[in-house]
C-alpha positions in Angstrom: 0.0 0.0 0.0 2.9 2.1 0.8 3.9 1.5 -3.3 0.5 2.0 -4.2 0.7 5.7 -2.4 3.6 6.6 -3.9 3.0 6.0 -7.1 -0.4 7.3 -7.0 1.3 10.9 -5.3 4.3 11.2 -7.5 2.7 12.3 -10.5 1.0 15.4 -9.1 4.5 16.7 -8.6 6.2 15.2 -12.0 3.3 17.3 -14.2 4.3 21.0 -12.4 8.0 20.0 -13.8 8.9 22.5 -16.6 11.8 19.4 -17.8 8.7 17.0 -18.1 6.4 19.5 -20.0 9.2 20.4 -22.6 10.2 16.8 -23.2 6.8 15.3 -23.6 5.9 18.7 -25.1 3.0 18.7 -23.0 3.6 22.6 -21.6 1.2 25.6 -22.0 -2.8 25.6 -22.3 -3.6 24.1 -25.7 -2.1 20.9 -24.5 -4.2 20.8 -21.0 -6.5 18.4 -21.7 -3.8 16.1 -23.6 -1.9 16.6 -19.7 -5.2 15.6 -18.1 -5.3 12.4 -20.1 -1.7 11.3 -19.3 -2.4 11.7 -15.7 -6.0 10.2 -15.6 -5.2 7.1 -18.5 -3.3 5.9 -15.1 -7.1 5.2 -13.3 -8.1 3.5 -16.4 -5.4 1.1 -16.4 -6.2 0.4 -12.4 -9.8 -0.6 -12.9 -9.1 -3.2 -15.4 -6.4 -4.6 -12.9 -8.6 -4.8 -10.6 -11.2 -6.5 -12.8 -8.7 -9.2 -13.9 -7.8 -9.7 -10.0 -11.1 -11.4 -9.1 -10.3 -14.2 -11.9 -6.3 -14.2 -11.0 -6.5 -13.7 -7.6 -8.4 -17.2 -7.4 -6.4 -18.5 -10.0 -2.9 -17.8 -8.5 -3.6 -17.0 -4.8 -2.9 -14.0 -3.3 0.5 -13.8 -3.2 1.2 -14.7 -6.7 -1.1 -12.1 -7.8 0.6 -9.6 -5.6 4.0 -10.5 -7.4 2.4 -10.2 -10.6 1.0 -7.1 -10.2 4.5 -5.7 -8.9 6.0 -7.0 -11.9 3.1 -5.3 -14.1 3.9 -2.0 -12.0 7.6 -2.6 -12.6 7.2 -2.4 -16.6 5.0 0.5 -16.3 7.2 2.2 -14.1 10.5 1.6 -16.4 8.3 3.0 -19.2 7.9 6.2 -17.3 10.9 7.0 -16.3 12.4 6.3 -19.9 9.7 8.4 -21.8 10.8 10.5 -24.6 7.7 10.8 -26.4 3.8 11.0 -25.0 3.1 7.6 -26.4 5.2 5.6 -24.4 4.1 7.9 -21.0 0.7 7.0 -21.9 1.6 3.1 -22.5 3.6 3.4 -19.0 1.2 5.0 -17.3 -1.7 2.3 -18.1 0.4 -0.7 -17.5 1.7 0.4 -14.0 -2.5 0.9 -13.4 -2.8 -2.6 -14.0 0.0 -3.9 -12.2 -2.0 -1.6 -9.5 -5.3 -2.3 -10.2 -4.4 -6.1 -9.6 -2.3 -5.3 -6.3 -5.0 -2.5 -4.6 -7.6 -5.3 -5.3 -6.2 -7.9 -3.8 -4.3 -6.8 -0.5 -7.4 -6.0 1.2 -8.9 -9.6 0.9 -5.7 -10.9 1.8 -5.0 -9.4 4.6 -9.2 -9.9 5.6 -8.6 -13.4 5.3 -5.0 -13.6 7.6 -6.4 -11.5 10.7 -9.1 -12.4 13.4 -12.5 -10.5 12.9 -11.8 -8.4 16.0 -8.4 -6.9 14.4 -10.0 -6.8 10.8 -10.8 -3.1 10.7 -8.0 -1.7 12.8 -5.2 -3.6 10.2 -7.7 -2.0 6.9 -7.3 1.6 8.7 -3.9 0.8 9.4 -2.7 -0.4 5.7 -4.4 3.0 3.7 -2.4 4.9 6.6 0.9 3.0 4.8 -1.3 4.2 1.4 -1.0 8.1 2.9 2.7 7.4 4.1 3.9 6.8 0.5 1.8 9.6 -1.3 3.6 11.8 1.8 6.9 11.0 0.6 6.6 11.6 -3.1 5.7 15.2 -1.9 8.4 15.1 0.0 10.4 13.6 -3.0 9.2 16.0 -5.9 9.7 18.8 -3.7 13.4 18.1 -3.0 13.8 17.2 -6.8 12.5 20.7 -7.6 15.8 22.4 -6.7 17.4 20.3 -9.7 17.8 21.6 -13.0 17.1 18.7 -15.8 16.0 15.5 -16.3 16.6 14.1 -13.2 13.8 16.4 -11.2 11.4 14.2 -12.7 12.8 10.8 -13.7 14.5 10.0 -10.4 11.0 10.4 -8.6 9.5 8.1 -10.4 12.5 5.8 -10.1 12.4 6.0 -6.9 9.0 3.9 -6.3 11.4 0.7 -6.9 12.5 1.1 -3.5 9.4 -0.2 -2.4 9.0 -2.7 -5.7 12.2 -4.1 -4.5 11.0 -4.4 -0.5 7.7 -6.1 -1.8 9.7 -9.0 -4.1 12.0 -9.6 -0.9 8.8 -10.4 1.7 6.0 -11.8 -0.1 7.1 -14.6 -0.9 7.9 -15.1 2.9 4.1 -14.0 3.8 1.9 -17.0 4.4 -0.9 -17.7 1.9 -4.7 -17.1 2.3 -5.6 -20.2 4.2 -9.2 -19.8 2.8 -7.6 -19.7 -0.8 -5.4 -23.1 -0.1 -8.5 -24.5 1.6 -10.8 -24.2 -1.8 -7.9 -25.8 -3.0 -8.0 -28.8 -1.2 -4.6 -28.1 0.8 -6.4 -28.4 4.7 -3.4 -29.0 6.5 -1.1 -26.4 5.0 -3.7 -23.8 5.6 -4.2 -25.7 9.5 -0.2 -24.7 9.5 -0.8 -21.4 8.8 -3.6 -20.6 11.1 -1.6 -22.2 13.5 1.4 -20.1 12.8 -0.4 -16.9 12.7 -1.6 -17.5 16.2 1.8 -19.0 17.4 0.3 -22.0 18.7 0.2 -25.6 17.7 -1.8 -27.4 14.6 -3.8 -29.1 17.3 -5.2 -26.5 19.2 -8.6 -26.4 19.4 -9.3 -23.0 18.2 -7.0 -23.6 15.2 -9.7 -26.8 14.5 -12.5 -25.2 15.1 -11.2 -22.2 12.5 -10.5 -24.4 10.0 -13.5 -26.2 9.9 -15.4 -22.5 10.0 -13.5 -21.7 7.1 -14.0 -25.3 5.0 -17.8 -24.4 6.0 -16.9 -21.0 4.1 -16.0 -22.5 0.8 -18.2 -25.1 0.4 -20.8 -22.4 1.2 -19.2 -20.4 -1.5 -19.1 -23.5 -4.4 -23.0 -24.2 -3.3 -24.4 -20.4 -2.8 -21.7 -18.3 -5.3 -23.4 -16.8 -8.3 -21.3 -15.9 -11.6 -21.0 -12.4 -13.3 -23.4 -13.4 -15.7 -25.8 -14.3 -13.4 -25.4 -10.9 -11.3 -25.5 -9.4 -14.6 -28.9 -10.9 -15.6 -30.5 -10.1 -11.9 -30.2 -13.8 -10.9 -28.6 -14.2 -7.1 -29.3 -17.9 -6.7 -31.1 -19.9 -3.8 -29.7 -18.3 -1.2 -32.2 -15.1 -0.1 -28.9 -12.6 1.3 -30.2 -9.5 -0.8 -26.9 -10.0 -2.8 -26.9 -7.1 -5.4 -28.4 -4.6 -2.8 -24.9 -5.6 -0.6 -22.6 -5.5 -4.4 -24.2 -1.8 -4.6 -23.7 -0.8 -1.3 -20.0 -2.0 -1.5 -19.4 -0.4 -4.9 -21.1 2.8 -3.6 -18.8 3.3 -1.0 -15.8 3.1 -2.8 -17.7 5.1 -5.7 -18.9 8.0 -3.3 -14.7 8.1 -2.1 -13.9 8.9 -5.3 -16.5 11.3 -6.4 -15.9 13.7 -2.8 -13.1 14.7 -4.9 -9.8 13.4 -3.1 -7.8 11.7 -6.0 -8.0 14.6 -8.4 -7.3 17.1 -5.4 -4.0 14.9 -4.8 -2.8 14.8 -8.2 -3.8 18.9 -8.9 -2.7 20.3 -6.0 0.4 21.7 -6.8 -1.4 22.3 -9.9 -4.4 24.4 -7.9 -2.2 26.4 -5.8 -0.1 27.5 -8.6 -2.8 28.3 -11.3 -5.8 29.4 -8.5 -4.5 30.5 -5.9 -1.4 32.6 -7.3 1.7 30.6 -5.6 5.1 30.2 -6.8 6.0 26.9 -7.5 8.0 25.7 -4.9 5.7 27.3 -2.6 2.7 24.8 -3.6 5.1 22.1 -3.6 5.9 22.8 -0.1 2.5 23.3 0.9 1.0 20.1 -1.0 3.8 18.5 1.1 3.3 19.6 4.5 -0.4 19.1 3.8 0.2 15.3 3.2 2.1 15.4 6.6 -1.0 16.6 8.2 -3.1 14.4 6.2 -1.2 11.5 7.7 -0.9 12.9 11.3 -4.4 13.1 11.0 -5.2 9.6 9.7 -3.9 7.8 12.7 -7.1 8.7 14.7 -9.2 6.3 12.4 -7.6 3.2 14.2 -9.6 3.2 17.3 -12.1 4.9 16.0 -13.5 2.4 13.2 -14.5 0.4 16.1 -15.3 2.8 18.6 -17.2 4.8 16.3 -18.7 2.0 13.6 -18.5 2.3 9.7 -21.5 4.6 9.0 -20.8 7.2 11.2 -17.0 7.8 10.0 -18.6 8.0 6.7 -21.4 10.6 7.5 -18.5 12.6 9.7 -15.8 12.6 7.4 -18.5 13.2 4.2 -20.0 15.9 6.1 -16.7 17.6 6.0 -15.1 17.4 3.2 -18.5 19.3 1.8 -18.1 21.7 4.2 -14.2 22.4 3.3 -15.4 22.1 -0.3 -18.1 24.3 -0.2 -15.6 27.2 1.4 -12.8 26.6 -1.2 -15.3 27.0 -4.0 -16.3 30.5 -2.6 -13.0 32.0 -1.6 -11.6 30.9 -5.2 -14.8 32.9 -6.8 -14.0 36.0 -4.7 -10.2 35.7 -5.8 -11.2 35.6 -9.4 -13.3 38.3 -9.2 -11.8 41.3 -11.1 -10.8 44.3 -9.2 -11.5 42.6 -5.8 -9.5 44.0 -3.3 -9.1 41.5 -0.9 -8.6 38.6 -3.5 -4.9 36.9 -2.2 -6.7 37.0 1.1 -9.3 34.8 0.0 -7.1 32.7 -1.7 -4.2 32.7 0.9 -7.4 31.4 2.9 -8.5 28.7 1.0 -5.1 26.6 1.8 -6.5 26.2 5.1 -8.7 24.4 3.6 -7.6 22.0 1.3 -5.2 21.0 4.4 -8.8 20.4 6.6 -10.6 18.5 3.8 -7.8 16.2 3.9 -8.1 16.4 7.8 -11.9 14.6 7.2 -10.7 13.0 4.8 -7.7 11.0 6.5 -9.7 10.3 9.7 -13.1 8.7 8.0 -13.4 8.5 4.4 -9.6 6.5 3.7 -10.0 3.2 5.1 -13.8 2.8 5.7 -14.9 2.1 1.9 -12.0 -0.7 1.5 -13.2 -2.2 4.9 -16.7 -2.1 3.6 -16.9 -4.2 0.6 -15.3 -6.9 2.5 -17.7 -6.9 5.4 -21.4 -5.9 3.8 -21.2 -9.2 1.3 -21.7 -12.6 2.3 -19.3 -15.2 2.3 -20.4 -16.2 -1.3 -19.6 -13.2 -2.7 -16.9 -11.7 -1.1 -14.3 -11.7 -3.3 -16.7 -10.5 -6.2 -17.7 -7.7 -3.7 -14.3 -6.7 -3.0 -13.1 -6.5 -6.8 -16.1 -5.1 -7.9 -15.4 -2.4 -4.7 -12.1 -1.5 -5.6 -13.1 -1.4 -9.9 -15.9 0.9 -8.6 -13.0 2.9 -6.9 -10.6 3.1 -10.0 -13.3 4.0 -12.3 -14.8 7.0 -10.7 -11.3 8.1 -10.2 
């Protein structure tokens, strides 16, 4: 997740680079909406990753997938950092989505399926809080790179995302497999092991029996109850009565209604914003986007005990309620700035920083980890790894 922040930050900083503008000729405003298409292609590329991680995340397992769509991302990634021409950005940027797409999709059912129930949300809350960590330090990064004349200001940020590429291909294939997954696969006492191992005690125990036998109970629920795409598609949700598409849309919705508050294009156009809006210098609005992800991460850490002090729904309706708020004040005080012959107009704006850093305030404490938790927790057992890619597709797509 800390990869998947990174990379997702990075490129907010890389597109303010005057180097990366003239070499992709992609600088001044008739080329604006060919800039927005580089940047956003990127989203496109992650929601048919996460499409194909339903089918390859069953096929492969969890981990496999996960060093597949690091490999994906690493191909992407050298394609970025080597572009001379918009093409090959364009093909870079869509193949890292997929590679991310596949990985965003399946580390939340992975690690769902490796905790107890009672840690489940804490661990969610605690991995998109490794998501803000990374988009933190490509502010950090870009920022730093500003000061450097050439190339390198923009390349070497995007290089630097193999530090964690590198960090994922030397632990996952230590990590311990999905027990469920090994389970559907006929591997019981390799996934006993496991279980066993995650609780430090022996294959014996009782708990660890009784667990596995919950879980066997899971999957052959699953072969019996689980419906197809096609199915879904067509309105059909089999025998068992569990109000399946109503819990699909729900799922979807909340990773939808993340997107749509705004927060992905606010985190690739800030810099952007603050330069063109609000009347900053550059390295000014780098500075600020980066002490703002600070914040935003600071911030973040009070969702861990809070997702189960305070319960999914009302995280949502807090943090929603907001980021409208913060929204609704920004879109004002940018109206006033604009306003010609206003006197007070860099007050407003100089205002308006305030906040962008409090949306992502909300933001970071109820709207980041709640609508990955969701999917997971509103499907049955049938349909949980349809609801969780179909979750994080719904996520990429409104992005």
């Amino acid at each position: 997740m800390t990869l998947f922040g990174y990379d997702q930050g990075v490129f907010g900083g890389v597109i303010v680079t005057q180097d990366f503008l003239d070499t992709l000729k992609l600088g001044g405003a008739q080329n604006t909406q060919l800039l927005g298409t580089v940047t956003a292609i990127y989203d496109v590329g992650c929601f048919f990753g996460a499409i194909a991680a339903f089918s390859l995340g069953e096929m492969l397992g969890r981990k496999k997938t996960v060093l597949l769509g690091t490999t994906i991302m690493s191909i992407g990634a050298i394609l970025q950092i080597t572009a001379y021409s918009t093409a090959q950005m364009i093909v870079g940027r869509i193949i890292a989505g997929i590679g991310n797409g596949l990985n965003t999709a399946t580390a939340p059912v992975w690690q769902a399926e490796t905790s107890q129930a009672h840690w489940r949300g804490k661990l969610v809350v605690i991995e998109l809080i490794l998501n803000i960590a990374g988009f933190s330090l490509s502010n950090w990064v870009t920022y730093g790179f500003s000061y450097v004349a050439g190339p390198v200001a923009w390349r070497l940020p995007l290089a630097f995302q193999f530090l964690f590429i590198f960090v994922l291909y030397a632990t996952v294939p230590w990590l311990p497999e999905s027990p469920r997954w090994l389970m559907a696969r006929g591997q019981v006492e390799e996934a006993e092991q496991i279980i066993a191992d995650l609780e430090n005690t022996a294959i014996d125990d009782p708990w660890v029996i009784t667990e596995s036998k919950e879980i066997q109970y899971a999957v052959e629920f699953e072969r019996e109850n689980g419906v197809s795409w096609w199915d879904l598609l067509r309105g059909r949700t089999g025998a068992a009565k569990t109000s399946t598409i109503r819990r699909l849309i729900l799922g979807a919705g909340t990773q939808s209604m993340q997107q749509l508050a705004g927060i992905n294009v606010t985190s690739y156009y800030l810099p952007t914003v603050l330069i063109q809006s609000v009347g900053l210098d550059e390295k000014l609005a780098r500075l600020l986007a980066a002490c703002n992800s600070v914040s935003y991460l600071a911030f973040s850490l009070i969702g861990i005990p809070n997702v189960e002090n305070w319960g999914r729904r009302k995280m949502l309706i807090f943090a929603s309620s907001g980021q409208c708020f913060c929204y609704l004040i920004i879109t004002i005080l940018l109206r006033y700035n604009e306003l010609p012959g206003y006197s007070a107009s860099k007050q407003v704006a100089s205002a308006s920083v305030a906040f962008f850093f409090l949306y992502y305030i909300f933001f970071g404490i109820g709207m980041q980890g709640v609508p990955w938790l969701y999917p997971t927790e509103i499907n049955s057992l049938s349909m949980r790894t349809k609801g969780a890619a179909l979750g994080t597709a719904s996520n990429w797509i409104f992005n």
